[in-house]
RODO-2510 file (C-alpha; in nm, 4 decimals, decimal comma):
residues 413
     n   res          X          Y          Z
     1     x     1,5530     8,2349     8,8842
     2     x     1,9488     8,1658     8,7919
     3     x     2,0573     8,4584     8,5859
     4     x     2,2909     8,4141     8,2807
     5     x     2,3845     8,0789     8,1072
     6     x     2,7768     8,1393     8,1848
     7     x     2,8541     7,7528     8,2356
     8     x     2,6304     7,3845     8,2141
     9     x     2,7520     7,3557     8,5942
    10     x     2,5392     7,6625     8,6979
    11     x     2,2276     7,5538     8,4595
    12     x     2,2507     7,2309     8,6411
    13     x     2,1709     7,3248     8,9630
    14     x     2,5334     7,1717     9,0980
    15     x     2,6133     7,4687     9,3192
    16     x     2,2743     7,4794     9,4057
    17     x     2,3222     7,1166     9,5408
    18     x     2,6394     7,1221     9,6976
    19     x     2,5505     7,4223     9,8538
    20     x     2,2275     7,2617     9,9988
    21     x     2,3853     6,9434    10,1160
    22     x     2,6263     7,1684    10,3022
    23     x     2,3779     7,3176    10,4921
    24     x     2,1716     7,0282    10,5522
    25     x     2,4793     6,8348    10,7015
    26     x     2,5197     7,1274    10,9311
    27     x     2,2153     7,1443    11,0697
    28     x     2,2240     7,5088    10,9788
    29     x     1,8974     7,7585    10,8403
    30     x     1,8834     7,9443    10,5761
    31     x     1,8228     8,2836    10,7302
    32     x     1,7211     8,5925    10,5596
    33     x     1,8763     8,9207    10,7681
    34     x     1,7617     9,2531    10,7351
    35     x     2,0353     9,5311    10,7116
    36     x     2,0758     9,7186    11,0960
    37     x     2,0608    10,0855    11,0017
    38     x     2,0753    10,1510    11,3669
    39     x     2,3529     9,9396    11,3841
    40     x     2,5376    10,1560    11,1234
    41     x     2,4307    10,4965    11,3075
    42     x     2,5740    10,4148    11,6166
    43     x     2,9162    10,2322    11,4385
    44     x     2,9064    10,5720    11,2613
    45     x     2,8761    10,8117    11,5379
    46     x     3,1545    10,5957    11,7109
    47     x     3,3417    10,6648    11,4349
    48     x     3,3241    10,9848    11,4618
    49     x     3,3872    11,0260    11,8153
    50     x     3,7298    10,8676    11,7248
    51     x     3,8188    11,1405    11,4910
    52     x     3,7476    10,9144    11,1967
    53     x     3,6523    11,1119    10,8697
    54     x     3,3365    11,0229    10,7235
    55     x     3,2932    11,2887    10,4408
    56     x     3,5386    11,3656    10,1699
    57     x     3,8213    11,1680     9,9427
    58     x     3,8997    10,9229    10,2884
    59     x     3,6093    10,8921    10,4565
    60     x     3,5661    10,6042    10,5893
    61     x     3,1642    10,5758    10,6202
    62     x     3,1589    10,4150    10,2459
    63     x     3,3345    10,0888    10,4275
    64     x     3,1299    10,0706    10,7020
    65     x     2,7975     9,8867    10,5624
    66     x     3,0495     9,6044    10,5334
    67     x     3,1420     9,6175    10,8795
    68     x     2,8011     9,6461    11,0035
    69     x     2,6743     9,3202    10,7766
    70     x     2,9474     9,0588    10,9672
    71     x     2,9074     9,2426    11,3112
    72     x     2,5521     9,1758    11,2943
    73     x     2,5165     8,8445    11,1813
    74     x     2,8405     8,6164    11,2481
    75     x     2,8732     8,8206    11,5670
    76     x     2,5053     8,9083    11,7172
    77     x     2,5541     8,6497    11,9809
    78     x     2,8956     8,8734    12,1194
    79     x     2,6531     9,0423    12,3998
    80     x     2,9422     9,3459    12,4392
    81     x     2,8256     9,5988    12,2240
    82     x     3,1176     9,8198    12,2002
    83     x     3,3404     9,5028    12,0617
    84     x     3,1067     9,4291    11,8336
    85     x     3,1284     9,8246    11,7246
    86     x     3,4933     9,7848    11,6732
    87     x     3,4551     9,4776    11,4710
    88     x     3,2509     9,6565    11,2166
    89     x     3,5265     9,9646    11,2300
    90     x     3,7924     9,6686    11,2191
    91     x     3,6275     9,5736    10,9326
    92     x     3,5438     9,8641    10,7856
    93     x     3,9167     9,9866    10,7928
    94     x     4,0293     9,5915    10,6146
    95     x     3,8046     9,6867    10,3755
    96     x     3,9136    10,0393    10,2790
    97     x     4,3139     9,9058    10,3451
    98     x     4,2004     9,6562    10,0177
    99     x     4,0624     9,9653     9,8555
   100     x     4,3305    10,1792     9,9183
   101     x     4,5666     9,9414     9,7919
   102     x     4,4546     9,8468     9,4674
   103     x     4,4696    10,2930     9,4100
   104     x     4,8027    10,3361     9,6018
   105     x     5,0187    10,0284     9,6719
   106     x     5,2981    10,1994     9,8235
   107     x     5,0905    10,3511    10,1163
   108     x     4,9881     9,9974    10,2326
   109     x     5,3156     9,8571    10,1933
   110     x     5,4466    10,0284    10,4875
   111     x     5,1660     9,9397    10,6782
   112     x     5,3110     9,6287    10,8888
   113     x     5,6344     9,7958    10,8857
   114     x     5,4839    10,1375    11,0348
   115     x     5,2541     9,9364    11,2962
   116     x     5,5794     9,7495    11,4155
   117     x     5,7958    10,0530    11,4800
   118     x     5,4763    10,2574    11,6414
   119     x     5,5070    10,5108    11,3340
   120     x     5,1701    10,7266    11,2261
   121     x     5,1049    10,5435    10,9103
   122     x     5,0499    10,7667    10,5788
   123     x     4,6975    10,7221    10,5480
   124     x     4,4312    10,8836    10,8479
   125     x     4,1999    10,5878    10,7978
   126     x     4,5582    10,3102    10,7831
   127     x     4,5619    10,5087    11,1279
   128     x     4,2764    10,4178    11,2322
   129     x     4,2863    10,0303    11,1275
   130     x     4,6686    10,0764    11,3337
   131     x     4,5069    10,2251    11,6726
   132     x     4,2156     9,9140    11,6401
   133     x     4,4183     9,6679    11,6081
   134     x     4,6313     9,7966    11,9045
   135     x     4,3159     9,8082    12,0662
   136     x     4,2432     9,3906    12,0136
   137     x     4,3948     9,4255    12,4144
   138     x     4,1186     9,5881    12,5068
   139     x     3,8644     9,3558    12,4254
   140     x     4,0277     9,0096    12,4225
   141     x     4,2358     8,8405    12,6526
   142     x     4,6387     8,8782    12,6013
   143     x     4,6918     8,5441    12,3999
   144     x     4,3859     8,5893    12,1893
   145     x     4,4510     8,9379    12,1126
   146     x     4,8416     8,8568    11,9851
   147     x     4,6784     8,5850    11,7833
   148     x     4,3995     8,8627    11,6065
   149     x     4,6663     9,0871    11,5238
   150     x     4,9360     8,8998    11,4109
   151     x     4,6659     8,7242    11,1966
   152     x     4,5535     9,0790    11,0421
   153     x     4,9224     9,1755    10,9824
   154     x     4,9138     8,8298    10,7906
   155     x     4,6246     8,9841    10,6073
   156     x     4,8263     9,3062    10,4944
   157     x     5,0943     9,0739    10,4012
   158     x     4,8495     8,8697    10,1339
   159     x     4,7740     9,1793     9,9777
   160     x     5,1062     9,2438     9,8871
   161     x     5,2303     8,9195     9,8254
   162     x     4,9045     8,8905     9,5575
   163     x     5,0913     9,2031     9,4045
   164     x     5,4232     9,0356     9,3738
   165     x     5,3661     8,7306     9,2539
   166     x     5,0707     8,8234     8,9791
   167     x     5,1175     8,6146     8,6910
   168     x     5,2785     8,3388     8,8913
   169     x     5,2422     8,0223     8,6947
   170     x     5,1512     7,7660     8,9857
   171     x     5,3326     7,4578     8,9986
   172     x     5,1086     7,1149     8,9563
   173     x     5,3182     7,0223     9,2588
   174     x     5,2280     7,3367     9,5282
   175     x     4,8859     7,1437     9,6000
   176     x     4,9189     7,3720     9,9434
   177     x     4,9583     7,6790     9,8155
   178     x     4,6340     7,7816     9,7132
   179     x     4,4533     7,7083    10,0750
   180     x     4,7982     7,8834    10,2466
   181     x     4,7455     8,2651    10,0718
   182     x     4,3686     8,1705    10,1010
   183     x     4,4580     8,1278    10,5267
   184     x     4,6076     8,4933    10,5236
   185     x     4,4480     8,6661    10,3367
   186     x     4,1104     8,6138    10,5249
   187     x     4,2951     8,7140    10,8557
   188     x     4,0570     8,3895    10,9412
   189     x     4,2380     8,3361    11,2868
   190     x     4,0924     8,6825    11,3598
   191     x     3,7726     8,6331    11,2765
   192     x     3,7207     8,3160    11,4163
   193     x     3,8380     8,3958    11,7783
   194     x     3,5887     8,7128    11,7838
   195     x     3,3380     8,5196    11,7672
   196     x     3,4254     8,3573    12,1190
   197     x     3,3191     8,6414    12,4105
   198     x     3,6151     8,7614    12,5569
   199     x     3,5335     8,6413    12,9673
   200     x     3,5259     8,2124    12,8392
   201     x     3,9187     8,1267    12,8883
   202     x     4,0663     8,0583    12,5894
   203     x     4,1663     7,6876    12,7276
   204     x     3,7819     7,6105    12,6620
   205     x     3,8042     7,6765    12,2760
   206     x     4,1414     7,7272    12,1512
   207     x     4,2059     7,3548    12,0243
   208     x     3,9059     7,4562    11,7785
   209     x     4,0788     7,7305    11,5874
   210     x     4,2826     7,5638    11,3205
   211     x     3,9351     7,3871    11,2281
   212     x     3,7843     7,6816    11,2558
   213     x     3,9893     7,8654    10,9956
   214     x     3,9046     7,5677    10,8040
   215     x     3,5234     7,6354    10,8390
   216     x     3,5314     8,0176    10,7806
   217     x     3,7858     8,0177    10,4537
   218     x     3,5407     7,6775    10,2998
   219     x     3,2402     7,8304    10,3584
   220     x     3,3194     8,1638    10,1883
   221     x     3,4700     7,9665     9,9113
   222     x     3,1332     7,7852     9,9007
   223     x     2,9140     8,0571     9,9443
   224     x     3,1259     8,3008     9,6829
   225     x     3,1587     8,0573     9,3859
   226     x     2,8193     8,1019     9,2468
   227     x     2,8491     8,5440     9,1841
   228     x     3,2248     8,4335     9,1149
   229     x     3,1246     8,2617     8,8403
   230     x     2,8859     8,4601     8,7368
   231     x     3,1149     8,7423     8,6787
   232     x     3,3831     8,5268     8,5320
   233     x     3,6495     8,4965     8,7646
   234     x     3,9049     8,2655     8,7408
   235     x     4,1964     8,3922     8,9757
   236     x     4,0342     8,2227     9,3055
   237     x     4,1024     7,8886     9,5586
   238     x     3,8101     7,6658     9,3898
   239     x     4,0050     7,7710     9,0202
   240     x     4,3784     7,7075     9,1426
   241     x     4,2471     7,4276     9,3374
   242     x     4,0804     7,2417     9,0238
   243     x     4,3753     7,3378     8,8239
   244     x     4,6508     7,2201     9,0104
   245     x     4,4805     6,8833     9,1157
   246     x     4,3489     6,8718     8,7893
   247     x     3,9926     6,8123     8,8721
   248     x     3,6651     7,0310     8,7590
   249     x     3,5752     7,3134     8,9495
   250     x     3,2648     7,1886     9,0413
   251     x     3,4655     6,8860     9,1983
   252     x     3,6895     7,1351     9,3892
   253     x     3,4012     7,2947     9,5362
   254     x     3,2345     6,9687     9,6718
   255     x     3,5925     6,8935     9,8231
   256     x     3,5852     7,2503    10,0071
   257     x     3,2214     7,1399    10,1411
   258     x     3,3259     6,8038    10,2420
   259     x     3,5868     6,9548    10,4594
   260     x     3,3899     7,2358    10,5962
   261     x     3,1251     6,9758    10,7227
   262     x     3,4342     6,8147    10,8599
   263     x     3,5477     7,0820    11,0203
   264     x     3,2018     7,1633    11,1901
   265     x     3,1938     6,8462    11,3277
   266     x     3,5694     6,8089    11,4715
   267     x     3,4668     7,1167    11,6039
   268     x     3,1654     7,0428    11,8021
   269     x     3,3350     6,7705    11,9600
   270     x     3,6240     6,9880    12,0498
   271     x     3,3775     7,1737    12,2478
   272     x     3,1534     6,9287    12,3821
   273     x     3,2910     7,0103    12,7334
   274     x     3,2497     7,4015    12,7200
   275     x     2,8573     7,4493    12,6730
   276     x     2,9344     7,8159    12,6095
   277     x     3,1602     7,7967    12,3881
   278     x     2,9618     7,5361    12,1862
   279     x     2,6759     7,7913    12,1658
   280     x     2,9012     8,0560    12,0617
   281     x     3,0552     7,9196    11,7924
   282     x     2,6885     7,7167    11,6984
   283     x     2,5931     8,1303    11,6926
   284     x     2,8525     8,2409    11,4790
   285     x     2,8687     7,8942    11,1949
   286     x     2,4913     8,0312    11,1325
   287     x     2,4925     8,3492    11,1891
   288     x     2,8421     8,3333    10,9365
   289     x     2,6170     8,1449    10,6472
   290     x     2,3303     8,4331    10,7373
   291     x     2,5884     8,7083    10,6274
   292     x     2,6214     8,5590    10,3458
   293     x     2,2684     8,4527    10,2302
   294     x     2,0805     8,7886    10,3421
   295     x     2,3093     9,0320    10,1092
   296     x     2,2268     9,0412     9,7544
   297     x     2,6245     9,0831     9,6290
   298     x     2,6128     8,6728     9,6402
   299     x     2,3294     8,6335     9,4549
   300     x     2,2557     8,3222     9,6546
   301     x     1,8659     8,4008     9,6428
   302     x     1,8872     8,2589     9,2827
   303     x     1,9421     7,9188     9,3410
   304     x     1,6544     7,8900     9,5160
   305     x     1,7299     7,7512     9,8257
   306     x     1,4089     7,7456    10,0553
   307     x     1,4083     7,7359    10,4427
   308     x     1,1457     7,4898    10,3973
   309     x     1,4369     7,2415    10,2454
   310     x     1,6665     7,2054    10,5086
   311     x     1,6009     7,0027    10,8635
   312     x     1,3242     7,1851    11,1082
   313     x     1,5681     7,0572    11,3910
   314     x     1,8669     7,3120    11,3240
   315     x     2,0408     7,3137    11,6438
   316     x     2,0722     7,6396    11,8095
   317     x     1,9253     7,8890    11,5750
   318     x     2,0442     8,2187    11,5484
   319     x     1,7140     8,4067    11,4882
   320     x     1,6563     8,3101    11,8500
   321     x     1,9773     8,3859    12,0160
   322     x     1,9420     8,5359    12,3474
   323     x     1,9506     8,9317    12,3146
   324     x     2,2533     9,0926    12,4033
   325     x     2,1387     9,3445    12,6955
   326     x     2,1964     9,7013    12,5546
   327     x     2,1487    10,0023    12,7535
   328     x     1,7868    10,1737    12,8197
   329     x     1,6266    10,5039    12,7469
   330     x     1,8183    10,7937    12,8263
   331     x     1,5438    10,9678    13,0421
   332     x     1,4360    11,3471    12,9249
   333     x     1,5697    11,4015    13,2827
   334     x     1,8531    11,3652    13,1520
   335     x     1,8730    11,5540    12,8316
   336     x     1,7175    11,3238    12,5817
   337     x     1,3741    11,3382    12,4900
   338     x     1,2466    10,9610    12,4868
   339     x     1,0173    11,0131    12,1613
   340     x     1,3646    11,0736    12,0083
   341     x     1,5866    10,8616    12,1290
   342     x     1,6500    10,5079    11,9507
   343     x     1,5771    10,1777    12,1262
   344     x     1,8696    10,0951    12,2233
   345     x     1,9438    10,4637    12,3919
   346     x     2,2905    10,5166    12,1842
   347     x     2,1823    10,7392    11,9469
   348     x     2,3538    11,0522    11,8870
   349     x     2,2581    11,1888    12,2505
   350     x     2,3148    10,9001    12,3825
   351     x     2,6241    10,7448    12,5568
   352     x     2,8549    10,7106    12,2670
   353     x     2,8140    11,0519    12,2011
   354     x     3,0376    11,1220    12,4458
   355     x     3,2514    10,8172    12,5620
   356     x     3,4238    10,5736    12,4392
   357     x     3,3638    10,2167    12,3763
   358     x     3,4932    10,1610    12,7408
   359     x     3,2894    10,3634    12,8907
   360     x     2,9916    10,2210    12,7423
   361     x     3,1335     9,9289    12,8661
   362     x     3,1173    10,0502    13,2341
   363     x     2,7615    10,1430    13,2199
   364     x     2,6493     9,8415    13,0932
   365     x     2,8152     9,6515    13,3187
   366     x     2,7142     9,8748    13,6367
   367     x     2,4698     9,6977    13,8839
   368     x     2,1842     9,9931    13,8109
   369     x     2,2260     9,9320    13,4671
   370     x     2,2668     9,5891    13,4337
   371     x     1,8925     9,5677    13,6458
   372     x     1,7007     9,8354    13,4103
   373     x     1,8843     9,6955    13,0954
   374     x     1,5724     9,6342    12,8211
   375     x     1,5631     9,2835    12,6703
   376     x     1,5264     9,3223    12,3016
   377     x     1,5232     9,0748    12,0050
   378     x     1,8434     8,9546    11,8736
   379     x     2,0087     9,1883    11,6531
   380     x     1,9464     8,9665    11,3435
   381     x     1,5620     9,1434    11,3445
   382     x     1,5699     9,4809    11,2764
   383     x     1,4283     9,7578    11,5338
   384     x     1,0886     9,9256    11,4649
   385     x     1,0871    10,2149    11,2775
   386     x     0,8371    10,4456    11,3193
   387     x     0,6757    10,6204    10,9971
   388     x     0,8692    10,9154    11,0866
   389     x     1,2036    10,7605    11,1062
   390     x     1,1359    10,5727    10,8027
   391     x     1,0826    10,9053    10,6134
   392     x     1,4295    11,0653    10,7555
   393     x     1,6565    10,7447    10,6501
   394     x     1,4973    10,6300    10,3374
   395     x     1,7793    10,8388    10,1438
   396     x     2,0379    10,7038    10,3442
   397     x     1,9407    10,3459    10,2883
   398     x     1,9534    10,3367     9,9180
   399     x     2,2752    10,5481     9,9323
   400     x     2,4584    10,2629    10,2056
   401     x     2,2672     9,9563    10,0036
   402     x     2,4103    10,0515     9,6750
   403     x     2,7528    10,1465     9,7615
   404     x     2,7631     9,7552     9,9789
   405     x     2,6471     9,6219     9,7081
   406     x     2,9502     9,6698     9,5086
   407     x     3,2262     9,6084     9,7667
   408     x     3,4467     9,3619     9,7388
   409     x     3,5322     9,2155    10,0823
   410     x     3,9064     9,0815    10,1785
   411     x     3,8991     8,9824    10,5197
   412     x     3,7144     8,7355    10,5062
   413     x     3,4299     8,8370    10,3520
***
């Protein structure tokens, strides 16, 4: 059921439709994904193997849930599960930076300026979001990596050119402006190439990026406007858009969907010759639309859009992506009891107890391992709990539910 009567357009079920035809053009699900607390256990203990403070005024652990909802869904098909840790603590830190400004402009002002000159920036948890993007090297090829950093130094930039231009009357003539502060402040360059694994060359996808920037910034538009209107925003793209073309919002938002479902088909040509790419980014256009339909922040539940409505012929469908191989069982041989340790054998005993990401890395990638490696549902399913397990996190998960639940998500989420 729709809550509120805040506009005719909502009452009408427009959203509901645009929203719908979207999907349908696309081929893509509606999936419903439960939250990964063992996802955010081992993001956390990674965190804290970095030094990264999760108790106290500028803790970081607060941030993470976000983190852990995009790495899990848009990014469940990325089979390396150390990048897909520093996504969510890439995230995480994007998230907190947008906190942290809104409290103390000043400190992320000097953030790009800081990063630049290789200066510790004011802020432990600005340090961290410095040493991870530094890290992009790591994990992505050179050319892709410049790209994902200069795009999240674009990011910082649209939060403080937001500041400086609040109360900007916007010219009937800047018809571009809107979808230009929209491109950096959703660091959607960055987004979009982590989605590709980082062994395809980028030759095999990189004509797809500016549509995919396209695709990611529309479809959060989309997906947004309904709890956007809801709580009565006005100061967003679909607004400026309708206002400077002067149009209805409602008309703005089916122009945003039109051009997504552009987008996703320019790009699955563009990739018609690069199977793996295709499936990758088929992977991440879902598993994108899952992040947003499976958390109750965008009240998209209310408009009552049924799996049972869209195409049974969806393409590649996330819920059945292949499983990215994760490491097994620690043995009790080696200092783990196997009753305790979690599925995936990185709990806090496990591997990224000790080593890095890297390292993790290594052993996944090491003959022995690769051969004894456990084949487990995608990550979009949660892992069994057992009763006992259920009993020790059930605390936690209301705590980490309620404070994601009232995040507000910059980059791009």
């Amino acid at each position: 059921m729709m809550s509120g009567t805040i506009s005719t357009i909502i009452e009408s079920g427009a959203i509901r439709d645009i929203v719908g035809g979207f999907l349908e053009r696309c081929a893509i699900p509606y999936p419903m994904i439960p939250y990964d607390l063992d996802f955010f256990r081992l993001s956390c203990e990674e965190a804290s193997r970095r030094g990264y403070p999760l108790e106290g005024k500028n803790s970081l652990k607060p941030f993470i849930p976000g983190g852990v909802a995009i790495a899990t869904t848009a990014y469940a098909h990325v089979k390396d599960l150390p990048t897909r840790i520093v996504i969510c603590l890439f995230t995480a830190c994007a998230i907190y930076a947008d906190d942290m400004f809104h409290n103390n402009a000043a400190i992320v002002d000097e953030f790009n300026e800081r990063f630049i000159q290789n200066k510790t920036q004011a802020d432990v948890i600005l340090e961290a979001f410095a040493e991870l993007i530094r890290e992009m090297a790591v994990h992505f090829k050179r050319v892709v990596a410049n790209i994902i950093v200069t795009s999240t130094l674009n990011g910082v930039t649209a939060l403080l050119l937001e500041y400086e231009t609040q109360g900007m009357k916007l010219s009937p003539a800047a018809h571009n402006y809107a979808t230009f502060s929209r491109c950096m402040s959703g660091a959607s360059e960055a987004y979009g190439l982590f989605a590709f694994p980082a062994q395809l060359p980028a030759a095999g996808y990189i004509q797809a990026l500016p549509d995919l920037v396209i695709y990611i910034n529309n479809v959060n538009d989309l997906l947004s406007f309904y709890k956007e209107e809801l709580d009565g925003e006005t100061v967003n793209r679909i607004s400026l858009l309708a206002a400077c073309h002067q149009i209805s919002k409602i008309e703005a938002l089916g122009r945003l969907a039109d051009e997504a479902v552009e987008a996703h088909q320019r790009i699955l040509r563009i990739l018609s010759s690069d199977a793996e790419a295709r499936t990758a980014y088929l992977m991440f256009c879902q598993g994108f639309v899952g992040f947003h339909t499976s958390f109750k922040r965008y009240k998209l539940d209310e408009l009552e859009l049924q799996p049972s409505e869209l195409p049974a012929s969806s393409g590649v469908s996330v819920l059945m992506a292949p499983a990215p191989p994760l490491a097994p069982l620690t043995s009790a041989s080696e200092g783990v009891s196997s009753s305790k340790g979690n599925p995936n054998g990185l709990g806090q005993s496990g591997p990224l107890a000790s080593k890095g990401v890297a390292d993790v890395r290594a052993d996944q990638q090491s003959p022995n391992r690769g051969e004894d490696a456990h084949k487990y549902t995608s990550y979009f399913l949660s892992f069994p709990l057992n009763a006992l397990r259920v009993s020790a996190i059930v605390v936690i998960t209301y705590v980490v539910i309620a404070r994601y639940s009232t995040l507000e998500y910059p980059f791009p989420l």
